[in-house]
Each structure stands twice: as C-alpha cells, then as structure tokens.
C-alpha positions, 0 to 999 in steps of 0.5 A, spaced: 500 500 500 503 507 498 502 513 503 496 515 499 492 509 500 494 508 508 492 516 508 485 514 504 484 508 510 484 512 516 480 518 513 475 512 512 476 508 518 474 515 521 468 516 517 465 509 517 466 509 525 462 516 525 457 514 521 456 508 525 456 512 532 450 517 529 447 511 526 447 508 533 445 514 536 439 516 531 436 509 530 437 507 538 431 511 539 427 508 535 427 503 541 423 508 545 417 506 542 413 501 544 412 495 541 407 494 535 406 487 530 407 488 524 407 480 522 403 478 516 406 476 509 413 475 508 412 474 501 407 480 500 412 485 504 418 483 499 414 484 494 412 491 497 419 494 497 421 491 490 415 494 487 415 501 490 423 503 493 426 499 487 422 500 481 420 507 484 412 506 483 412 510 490 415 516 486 411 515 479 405 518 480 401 520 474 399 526 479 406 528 481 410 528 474 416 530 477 416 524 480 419 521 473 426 526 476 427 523 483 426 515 480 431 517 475 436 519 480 434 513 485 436 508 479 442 512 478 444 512 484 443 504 484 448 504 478 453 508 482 453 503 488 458 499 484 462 505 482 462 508 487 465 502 491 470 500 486 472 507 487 472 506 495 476 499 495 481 501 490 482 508 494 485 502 499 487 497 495 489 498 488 489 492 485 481 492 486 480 495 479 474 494 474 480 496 469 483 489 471 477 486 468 477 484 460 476 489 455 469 488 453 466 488 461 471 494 462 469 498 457 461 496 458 461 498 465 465 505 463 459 506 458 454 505 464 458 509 469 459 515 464 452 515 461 448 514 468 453 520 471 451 524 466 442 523 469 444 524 475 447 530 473 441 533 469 436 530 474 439 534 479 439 540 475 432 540 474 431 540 481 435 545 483 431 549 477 425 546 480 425 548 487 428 555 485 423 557 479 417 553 478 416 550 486 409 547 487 406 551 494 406 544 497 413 543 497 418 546 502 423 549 496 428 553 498 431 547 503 438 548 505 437 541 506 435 539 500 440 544 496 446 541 501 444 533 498 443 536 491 450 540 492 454 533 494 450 529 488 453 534 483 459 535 486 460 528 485 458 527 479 463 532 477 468 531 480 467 523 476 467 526 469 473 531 471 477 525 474 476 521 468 477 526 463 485 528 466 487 520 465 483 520 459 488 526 457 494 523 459 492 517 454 492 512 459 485 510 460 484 505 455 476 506 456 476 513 453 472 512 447 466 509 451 466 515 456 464 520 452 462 525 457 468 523 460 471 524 453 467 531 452 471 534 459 478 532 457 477 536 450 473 542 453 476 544 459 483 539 459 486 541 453 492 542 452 494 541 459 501 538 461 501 531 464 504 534 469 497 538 471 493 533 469 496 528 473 495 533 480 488 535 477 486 527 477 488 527 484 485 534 487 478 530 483 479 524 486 480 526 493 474 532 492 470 525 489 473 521 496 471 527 501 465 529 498 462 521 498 465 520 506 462 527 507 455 525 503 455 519 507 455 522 514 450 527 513 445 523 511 443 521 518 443 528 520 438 530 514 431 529 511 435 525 506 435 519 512 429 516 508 434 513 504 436 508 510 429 508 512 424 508 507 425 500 505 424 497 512 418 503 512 415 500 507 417 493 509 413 495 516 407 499 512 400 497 514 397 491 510 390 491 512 389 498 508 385 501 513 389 504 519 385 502 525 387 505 531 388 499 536 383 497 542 385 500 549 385 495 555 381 501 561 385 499 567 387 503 574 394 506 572 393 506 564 395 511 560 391 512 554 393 516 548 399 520 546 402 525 550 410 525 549 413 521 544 415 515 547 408 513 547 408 512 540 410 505 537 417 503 534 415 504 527 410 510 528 418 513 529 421 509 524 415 513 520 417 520 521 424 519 519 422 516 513 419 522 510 422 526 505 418 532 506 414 532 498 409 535 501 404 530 496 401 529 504 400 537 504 397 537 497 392 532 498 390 534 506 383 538 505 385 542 512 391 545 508 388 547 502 382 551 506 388 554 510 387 551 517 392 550 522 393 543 519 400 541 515 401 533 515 407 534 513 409 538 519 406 534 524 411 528 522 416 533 521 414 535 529 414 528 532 422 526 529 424 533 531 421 531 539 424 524 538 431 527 537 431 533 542 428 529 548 430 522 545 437 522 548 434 524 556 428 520 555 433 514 554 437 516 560 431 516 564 430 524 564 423 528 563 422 531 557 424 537 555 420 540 548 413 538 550 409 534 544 403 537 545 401 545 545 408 548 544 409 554 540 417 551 537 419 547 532 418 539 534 411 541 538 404 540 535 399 546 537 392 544 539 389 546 534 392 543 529 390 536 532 382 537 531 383 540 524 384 533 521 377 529 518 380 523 517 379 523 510 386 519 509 388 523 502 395 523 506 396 516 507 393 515 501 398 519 497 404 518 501 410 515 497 413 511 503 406 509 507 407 513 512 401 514 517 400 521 519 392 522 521 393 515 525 398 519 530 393 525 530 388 521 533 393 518 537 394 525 540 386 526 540 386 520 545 391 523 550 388 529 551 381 527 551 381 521 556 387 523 560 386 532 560 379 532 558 382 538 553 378 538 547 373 543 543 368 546 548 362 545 542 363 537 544 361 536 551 355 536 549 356 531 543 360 526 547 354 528 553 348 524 548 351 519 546 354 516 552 346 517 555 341 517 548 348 513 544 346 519 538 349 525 537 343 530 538 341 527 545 334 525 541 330 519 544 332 513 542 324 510 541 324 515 536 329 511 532 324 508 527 319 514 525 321 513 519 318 507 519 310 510 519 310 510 510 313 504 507 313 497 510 319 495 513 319 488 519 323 487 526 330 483 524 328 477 527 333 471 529 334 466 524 329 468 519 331 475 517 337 475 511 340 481 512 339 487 518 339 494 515 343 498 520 340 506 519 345 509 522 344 516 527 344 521 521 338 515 517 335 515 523 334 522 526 336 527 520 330 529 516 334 530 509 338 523 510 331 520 513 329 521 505 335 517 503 333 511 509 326 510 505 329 511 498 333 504 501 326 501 504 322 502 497 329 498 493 329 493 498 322 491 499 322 492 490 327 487 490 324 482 495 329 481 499 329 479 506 331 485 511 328 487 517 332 493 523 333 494 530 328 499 531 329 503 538 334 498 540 339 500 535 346 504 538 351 509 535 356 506 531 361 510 534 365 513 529 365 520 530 367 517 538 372 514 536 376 519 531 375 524 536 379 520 541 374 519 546 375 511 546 372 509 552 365 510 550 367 508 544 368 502 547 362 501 551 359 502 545 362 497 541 361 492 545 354 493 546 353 493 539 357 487 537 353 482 544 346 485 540 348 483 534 351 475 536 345 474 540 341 476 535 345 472 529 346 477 524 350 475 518 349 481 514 349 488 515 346 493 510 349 500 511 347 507 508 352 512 511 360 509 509 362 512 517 358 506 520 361 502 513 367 502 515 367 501 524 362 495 522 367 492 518 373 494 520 373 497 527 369 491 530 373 487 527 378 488 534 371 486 538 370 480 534 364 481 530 365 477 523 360 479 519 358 481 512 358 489 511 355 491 505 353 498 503 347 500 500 351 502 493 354 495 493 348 491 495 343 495 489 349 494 483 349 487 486 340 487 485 340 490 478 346 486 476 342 478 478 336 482 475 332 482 482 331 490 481 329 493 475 330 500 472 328 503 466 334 509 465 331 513 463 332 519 470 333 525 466 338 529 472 341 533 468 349 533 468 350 529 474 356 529 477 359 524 482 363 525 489 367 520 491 366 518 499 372 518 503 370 513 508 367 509 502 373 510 497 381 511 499 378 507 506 375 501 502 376 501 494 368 502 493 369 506 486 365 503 481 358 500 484 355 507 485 358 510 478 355 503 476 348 504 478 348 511 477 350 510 469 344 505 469 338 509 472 339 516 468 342 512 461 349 515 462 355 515 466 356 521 471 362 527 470 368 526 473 371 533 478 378 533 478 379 531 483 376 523 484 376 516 485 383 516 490 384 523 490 377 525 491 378 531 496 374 530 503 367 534 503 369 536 510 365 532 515 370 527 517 373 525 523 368 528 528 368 534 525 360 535 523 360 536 530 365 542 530 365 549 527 370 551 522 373 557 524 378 558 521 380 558 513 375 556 507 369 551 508 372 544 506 366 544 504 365 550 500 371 549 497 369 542 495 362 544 492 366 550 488 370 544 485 363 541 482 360 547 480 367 548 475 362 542 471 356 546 471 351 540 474 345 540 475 345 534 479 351 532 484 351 524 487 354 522 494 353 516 497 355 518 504 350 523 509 355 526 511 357 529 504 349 530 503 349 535 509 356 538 507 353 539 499 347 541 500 349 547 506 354 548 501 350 550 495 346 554 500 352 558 502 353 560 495 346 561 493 346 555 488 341 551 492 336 553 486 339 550 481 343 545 483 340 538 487 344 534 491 341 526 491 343 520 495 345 514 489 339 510 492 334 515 491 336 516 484 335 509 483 329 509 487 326 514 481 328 509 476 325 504 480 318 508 479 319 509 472 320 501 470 
C-alpha cells in the first residue's frame, strides 16, 4: 500500500466509525417506542419494497410528474453503488480495479458509469431549477437541506467526469472512447494541459470525489435525506390491512391512554417520521391545508422526529422531557389546534410515497388529551354528553329511532329468519334530509324482495365520530354493546347507508370480534340490478350529474365503481368526473368528528369542495355518504346555488328509476 492509500484508510476508518456512532445514536431511539406487530406476509412485504423503493412506483405518480426526476436519480444512484465502491476499495487497495477486468466488461461498465453520471447530473439540475423557479406551494423549496444533498450529488458527479477526463488526457485510460462525457471534459476544459497538471488535477478530483462521498455519507443521518436508510424497512413495516385502525385500549387503574410525549408512540410510528422526505404530496392532498387551517401533515411528522431527537437522548437516560409534544409554540411541538383540524379523510396516507401514517398519530394525540386532560373543543361536551346517555349525537330519544318507519313497510330483524339487518345509522335515523335517503333504501329493498328487517329503538351509535375524536372509552362501551346485540341476535349481514358506520362495522369491530358481512347500500343495489332482482328503466333525466367520491367509502375501502355503476344505469349515462376523484377525491369536510365542530378558521372544506363541482356546471351532484349530503347541500346554500343545483343520495336516484320501470 503507498502513503496515499494508508492516508485514504484512516480518513475512512474515521468516517465509517462516525457514521456508525450517529447511526447508533439516531436509530437507538427508535427503541423508545413501544412495541407494535407488524407480522403478516413475508412474501407480500418483499414484494412491497421491490415494487415501490426499487422500481420507484412510490415516486411515479401520474399526479406528481416530477416524480419521473427523483426515480431517475434513485436508479442512478443504484448504478453508482458499484462505482462508487470500486472507487472506495481501490482508494485502499489498488489492485481492486474494474480496469483489471477484460476489455469488453471494462469498457461496458465505463459506458454505464459515464452515461448514468451524466442523469444524475441533469436530474439534479432540474431540481435545483425546480425548487428555485417553478416550486409547487406544497413543497418546502428553498431547503438548505435539500440544496446541501443536491450540492454533494453534483459535486460528485463532477468531480467523476473531471477525474476521468485528466487520465483520459494523459492517454492512459484505455476506456476513453466509451466515456464520452468523460471524453467531452478532457477536450473542453483539459486541453492542452501538461501531464504534469493533469496528473495533480486527477488527484485534487479524486480526493474532492473521496471527501465529498465520506462527507455525503455522514450527513445523511443528520438530514431529511435519512429516508434513504429508512424508507425500505418503512415500507417493509407499512400497514397491510389498508385501513389504519387505531388499536383497542385495555381501561385499567394506572393506564395511560393516548399520546402525550413521544415515547408513547410505537417503534415504527418513529421509524415513520424519519422516513419522510418532506414532498409535501401529504400537504397537497390534506383538505385542512388547502382551506388554510392550522393543519400541515407534513409538519406534524416533521414535529414528532424533531421531539424524538431533542428529548430522545434524556428520555433514554431516564430524564423528563424537555420540548413538550403537545401545545408548544417551537419547532418539534404540535399546537392544539392543529390536532382537531384533521377529518380523517386519509388523502395523506393515501398519497404518501413511503406509507407513512400521519392522521393515525393525530388521533393518537386526540386520545391523550381527551381521556387523560379532558382538553378538547368546548362545542363537544355536549356531543360526547348524548351519546354516552341517548348513544346519538343530538341527545334525541332513542324510541324515536324508527319514525321513519310510519310510510313504507319495513319488519323487526328477527333471529334466524331475517337475511340481512339494515343498520340506519344516527344521521338515517334522526336527520330529516338523510331520513329521505333511509326510505329511498326501504322502497329498493322491499322492490327487490329481499329479506331485511332493523333494530328499531334498540339500535346504538356506531361510534365513529367517538372514536376519531379520541374519546375511546365510550367508544368502547359502545362497541361492545353493539357487537353482544348483534351475536345474540345472529346477524350475518349488515346493510349500511352512511360509509362512517361502513367502515367501524367492518373494520373497527373487527378488534371486538364481530365477523360479519358489511355491505353498503351502493354495493348491495349494483349487486340487485346486476342478478336482475331490481329493475330500472334509465331513463332519470338529472341533468349533468356529477359524482363525489366518499372518503370513508373510497381511499378507506376501494368502493369506486358500484355507485358510478348504478348511477350510469338509472339516468342512461355515466356521471362527470371533478378533478379531483376516485383516490384523490378531496374530503367534503365532515370527517373525523368534525360535523360536530365549527370551522373557524380558513375556507369551508366544504365550500371549497362544492366550488370544485360547480367548475362542471351540474345540475345534479351524487354522494353516497350523509355526511357529504349535509356538507353539499349547506354548501350550495352558502353560495346561493341551492336553486339550481340538487344534491341526491345514489339510492334515491335509483329509487326514481325504480318508479319509472
């Protein structure tokens, strides 16, 4: 070994010893967190991290183009690995060198290295030009973080070109004509130096190569760019089940419940936060952040990995925590108002490129202060008063449950002869503008000759809106009345109108045991008309109708095409598309227990979604969901447009179809 290679050795000890003292201390914190089973499939998790980190389908998305320039970067930068340590080894050892390898593999892999340098270079280019010029709003732009990476990725790939363009000026690469941006340096910027410039050029590039890759490497763990140690075992861990639920709490003495610091989040909750690359997609799609409220899923990410990193290091050595996580004004703080901005509508997940799960953790927060400091918004006293006494949301008398029942003929379900039990829900229940959405079903159900029947008085709360806004324990109570009801009774199959009381059934009470068939309305009719056992004419003149995707019905349970379906049958065609539809529908504002709450601040979510399907000038606008049918019709009544504009459940599109057959 020469001098320059035992120098080179002992910068790289150095280096390799420091990564590893800051990769320890950042990912032993991750430890503080709590437990959490990630099992399922082997097979299924592999193939996660090959489809989305290494064919980079986490980045392309149609609706993010620029996506494209980071997987481009991520491929060459796969390329670069092995060049890179060939360079590392050989800066020890210099016998380890691809130059040694027969002409035809040498030369093949200086085309490679040349020609994937040379993207990346441009790749990083453009970002720079983008985030200095042409920067989305969503996307923190002018990052010092961000331009210190993409600084050392150029430097690197200059100092490649310029290395390899003094040996090809010297003529001792052999390789010269199969490196032509290599080549195109040598001529433009070497040309004419003597060998003994280009030889002190070729070392000053080499150890500024050698510098800048150790200095890369040990940033990393520093920067939002420690996703790239990350982002694999993250996407390896993501949840499978598709719906994030909220695990079940045990109501003991003693117990704390929720989230008040961050150690009370689990391992991979913590894992997510290193993991962001902060793009800002999460921010985009986020219907708070739109509307211009306190609510940046992207920060509060960015808020909990700052907390871990100042009061990890205490927390580990058994200290108090300094930088509360709830209520602060600084940085690695999350404000209160932040927390009950959040409808739940799972856009940010949904887009998120790693799967990271950020409005989980707001609901986790939710928990800490409702159950454990009784702090929330005043206008819920009275909502969590009613359901815990009446199990509904206005405090209504439970007897009057089944009023609606007085103009269409309906049966009590009744154990082992009743088919299915049609759950109405609060809103189908007690709300005059969704009760005509309940009777639309009744007529469908009854026209179709199945067997159906409802609980009637005794019928509870689903608990929905409780559990989203953090109050657990009577969510509790209430799931375990409901699923005792329904396994005394023998329910099998549950039919249900509103995708809120969709979603607990199926999913939610899942935790409590409860194995049955959940289906919604707008699947169960597609599924009539579809064995003939309904018959419509399509011939419903609605206008242009336009179709507002659920976000409890779509992102959280892939329900796209049954309403669209149904609605092409009943009016003769399908209905228009807003921009924003299917996975990226935006949010109609009531989700996440916030019906029950006040926008104070910022634009109505639902105003905002309303204008978005006025651009498509309808006449009529279909929802699915009772909650989106209060937020649409108060929408157009704000903008004056309740005149010209209706808004119709899928069911009583059908039902008006039903009567012209």
């Amino acid at each position: 070994m020469s001098l320059s290679n035992w120098i080179f050795l002992i910068i790289f000890i150095i280096a390799i010893t420091f990564f590893a003292w800051s990769f320890r201390k950042r990912f032993r914190l991750l430890a503080l967190g709590k437990a959490e089973n990630r099992s399922g499939s082997v097979l299924k998790r592999c193939w996660n991290v090959v489809m989305y980190p290494f064919l980079q389908r986490c980045a392309i998305n149609p609706a993010y183009r620029f996506g494209i320039n980071h997987a481009i970067l991520f491929w060459c930068f796969m390329v670069l690995l092995i060049s890179n340590a060939e360079f590392l080894l050989k800066g020890i050892f210099s016998a380890i060198d691809f130059a040694r390898l027969p002409n035809g593999a040498y030369f093949t892999l200086s085309l490679i290295f040349d020609i994937v340098s040379i993207l990346a270079l441009l790749a990083v280019i453009l970002a720079v030009v983008r985030r200095l010029f042409f920067a989305p709003r969503y996307l923190p732009a002018r990052s010092k973080d961000a331009f210190v990476i993409l600084s050392m990725i150029a430097a690197l790939m200059l100092a490649f070109f310029f290395m390899n363009g003094a040996e090809i000026g010297q003529g001792i690469e052999r390789a010269s004509t199969y490196m032509p941006i290599s080549g195109f340096f040598a001529s433009a910027f070497m040309n004419g130096a003597s060998k003994t410039t280009l030889e002190i050029l070729a070392a000053i590039f080499w150890w500024i190569h050698a510098i800048v890759l150790l200095s890369f490497l040990n940033y990393l763990p520093y920067s939002k760019h420690m996703h790239i140690l990350t982002s694999i075992p993250n996407v390896y861990l993501r949840n499978l089940d598709g719906v994030s639920l909220q695990p079940r709490e045990e109501f003991k003495k003693g117990n704390a419940y929720g989230v008040g610091q961050v150690n009370q989040f689990t391992s991979k909750n913590l894992m997510d936060s290193y993991s962001c690359t902060e793009c800002g997609r999460c921010s985009d799609m986020c219907p708070a952040n739109a509307t211009q409220k306190h609510l940046n899923p992207r920060v509060v990410i960015h808020d909990i990995k700052v907390n871990l990193l100042k009061n990890g290091p205490d927390l580990v050595a058994g200290k108090q925590a300094t930088l509360p996580l709830i209520g602060g004004k600084k940085e690695g703080s999350i404000e209160e108002e932040v927390l009950w901005d959040c409808t739940t509508c799972g856009a940010c997940t949904a887009v998120c490129p790693v799967f990271i799960e950020q409005y989980p953790r707001i609901l986790d927060i939710r928990r800490h202060l409702v159950q454990m400091e009784s702090r929330f918004p005043e206008e819920l006293l009275n909502f969590f008063e009613n359901m815990e006494s009446r199990s509904n949301p206005w405090g209504i008398a439970p007897t009057d449950r089944a009023k609606w029942t007085t103009t269409v003929q309906t049966k009590p379900f009744e154990i082992n002869e009743t088919e299915y039990l049609f759950y109405v829900g609060c809103f189908g229940s007690f709300d005059a503008r969704s009760k005509q959405i309940t009777l639309a079903n009744a007529r469908i159900f009854n026209a179709a000759g199945i067997s159906w029947g409802i609980l009637g008085k005794d019928e509870l709360c689903c608990g929905d809106s409780l559990r989203r806004l953090g109050n657990e324990f009577i969510f509790d109570t209430m799931a375990q009345k409901n699923v005792k009801m329904f396994k005394d009774k023998g329910v099998k199959k549950i039919i249900t109108q509103c995708p809120h009381c969709y979603t607990t059934l199926k999913n939610d009470y899942r935790q409590y045991g409860l194995e049955v068939e959940v289906i919604h309305h707008t699947e169960l009719i597609d599924q009539l008309i579809k064995s003939g056992k309904l018959k419509i004419d399509g011939k419903v003149d609605l206008g242009k109708v336009v179709f507002h995707d659920a976000c409890y019905l779509g992102r959280y349970n892939q329900i796209y095409d049954a309403p669209r379906k149904t609605v092409a049958l009943a009016t003769g065609k399908s209905p228009v598309e807003m921009e924003r539809n299917h996975e990226r529908s935006f949010c109609c504002g009531a989700g996440g227990g916030r019906m029950w709450l006040e926008e104070k601040v910022g634009k109505g979510i639902n105003i905002e979604r309303v204008e978005q399907a006025l651009t498509k000038e309808p006449q009529t606008i279909c929802v699915s969901c009772p909650y989106c049918m209060t937020m649409f019709e108060d929408g157009l009544k704000t903008k004056k447009m309740e005149d010209k504009v209706q808004v119709l459940d899928v069911a009583e599109i059908v039902n008006r179809a039903m009567k012209q057959s």
